[in-house]
N, C-alpha and C positions, 0 to 999 in steps of 0.2 A: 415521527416524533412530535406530531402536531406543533410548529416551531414556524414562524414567517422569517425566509430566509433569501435573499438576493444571492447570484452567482459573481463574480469580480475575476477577471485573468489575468496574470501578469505574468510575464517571462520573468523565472527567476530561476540563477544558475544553480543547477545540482549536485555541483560536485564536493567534496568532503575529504576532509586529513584521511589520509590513509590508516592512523592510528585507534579509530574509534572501532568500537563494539557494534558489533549488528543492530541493535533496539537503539544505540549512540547516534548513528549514523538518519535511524528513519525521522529520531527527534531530531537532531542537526539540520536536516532540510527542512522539516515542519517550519522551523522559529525560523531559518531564513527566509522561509517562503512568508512568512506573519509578517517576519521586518520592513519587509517591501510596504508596508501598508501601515508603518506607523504612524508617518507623518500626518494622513490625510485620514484617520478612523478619529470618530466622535465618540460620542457614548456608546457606540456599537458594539457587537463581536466580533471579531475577525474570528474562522477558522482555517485553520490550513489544515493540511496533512500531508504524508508520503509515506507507501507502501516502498518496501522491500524482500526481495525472497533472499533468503538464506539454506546454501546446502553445500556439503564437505566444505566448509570453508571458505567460498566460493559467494559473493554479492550477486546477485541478480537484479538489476535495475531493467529500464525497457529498453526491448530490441534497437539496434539499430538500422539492421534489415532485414529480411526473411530469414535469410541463411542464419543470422544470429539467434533467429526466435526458436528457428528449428536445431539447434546448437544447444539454447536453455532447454527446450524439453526435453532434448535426450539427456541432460545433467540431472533432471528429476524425474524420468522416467525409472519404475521399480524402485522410487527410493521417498524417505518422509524429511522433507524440507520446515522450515519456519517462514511465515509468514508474518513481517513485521511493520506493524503501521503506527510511527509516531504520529502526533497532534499537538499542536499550539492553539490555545486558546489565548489571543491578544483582548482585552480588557482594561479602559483607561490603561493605556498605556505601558501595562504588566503584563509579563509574560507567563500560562500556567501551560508547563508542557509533561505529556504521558505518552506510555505505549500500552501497546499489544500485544500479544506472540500467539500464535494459533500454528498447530504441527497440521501439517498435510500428509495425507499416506496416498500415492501414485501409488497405480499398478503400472506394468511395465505395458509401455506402449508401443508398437511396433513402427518401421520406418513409415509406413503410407497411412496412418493413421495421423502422424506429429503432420506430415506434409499436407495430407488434407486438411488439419483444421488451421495450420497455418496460413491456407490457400483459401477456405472459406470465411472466416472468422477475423477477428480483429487484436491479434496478438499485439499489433504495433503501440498500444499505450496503453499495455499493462506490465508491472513487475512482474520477472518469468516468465514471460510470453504467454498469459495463459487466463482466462475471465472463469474461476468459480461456477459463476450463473450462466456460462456457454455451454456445448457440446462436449467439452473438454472436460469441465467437471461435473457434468451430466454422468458421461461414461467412464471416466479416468481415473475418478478421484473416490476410494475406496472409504475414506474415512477421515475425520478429522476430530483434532483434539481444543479446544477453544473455540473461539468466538470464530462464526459465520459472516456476520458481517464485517469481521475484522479481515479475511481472504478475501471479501469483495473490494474492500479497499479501504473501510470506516468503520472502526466498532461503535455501532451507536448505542448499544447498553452501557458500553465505559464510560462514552464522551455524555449522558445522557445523567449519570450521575455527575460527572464531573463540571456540567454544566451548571446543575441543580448546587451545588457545593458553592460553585463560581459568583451565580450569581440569587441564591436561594429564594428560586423564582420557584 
């Protein structure tokens, strides 16, 4: 995005009412994870974000151990899930939060195929145990409807206007 940009980490808790909406829910974490950074942000940008997978009903956030990652792909194995990435944009001290939704279409993936790439790959810190740009969705992933970058974890054609709108740079 031709954009000079520093990286920043903070632990900040994930968790969220139980009552929100799937796209509710990935903004919910975004603006918590901004808020960590009020105090101490100048004329800067904060960006945050958080991905989640959405399917039957069912939240997908990141594994907690193998067994769980290999758990989430078989929940989206042969089936088309939502992939949801809210963003906050913190600016002077205001909040501008959006999402994303991008469908997924799995083909069905048999048990030693989830176990392999569970065992080669790095399910452990992604929503749905599962990286897009890995093996996984190299072979796995049939189709999609939406933003590309938004499955990898950042829609930067949204956040790219929304920036543009933000700060009409």
């Amino acid at each position: 995005m031709d954009l000079e940009f520093r990286i920043v980490l903070k632990d900040v808790d994930e968790s969220y009412p139980d009552h929100l909406k799937p796209e509710e829910i990935a903004v919910y974490i975004a603006q918590k994870k901004a808020e960590a950074f009020d105090e101490e942000v100048g004329d800067e940008i904060v960006l945050t974000a958080d991905t989640i997978v959405s399917v039957d009903g069912h939240i997908l956030g990141k594994p907690e151990t193998p067994e769980h990652a290999v758990e989430m792909l078989k929940m989206l194995s042969g089936k088309v899930h939502q992939v949801i990435t809210g963003v906050c944009l913190l600016y002077q001290h205001k909040y501008h939060s959006f999402f994303d939704v991008s469908d997924v279409h799995f083909r069905h993936l048999d048990d030693e195929e989830i176990s392999n790439y569970v065992a080669k790959y790095q399910p452990m810190d992604k929503a749905g145990s599962y990286g897009i740009q890995e093996w996984i969705g190299l072979t796995g992933i049939e189709r999609i409807n939406g933003s590309y970058t938004n499955v990898v974890g950042l829609p930067t054609e949204k956040l790219y206007r929304e920036l543009k709108k933000l700060t009409k740079f």
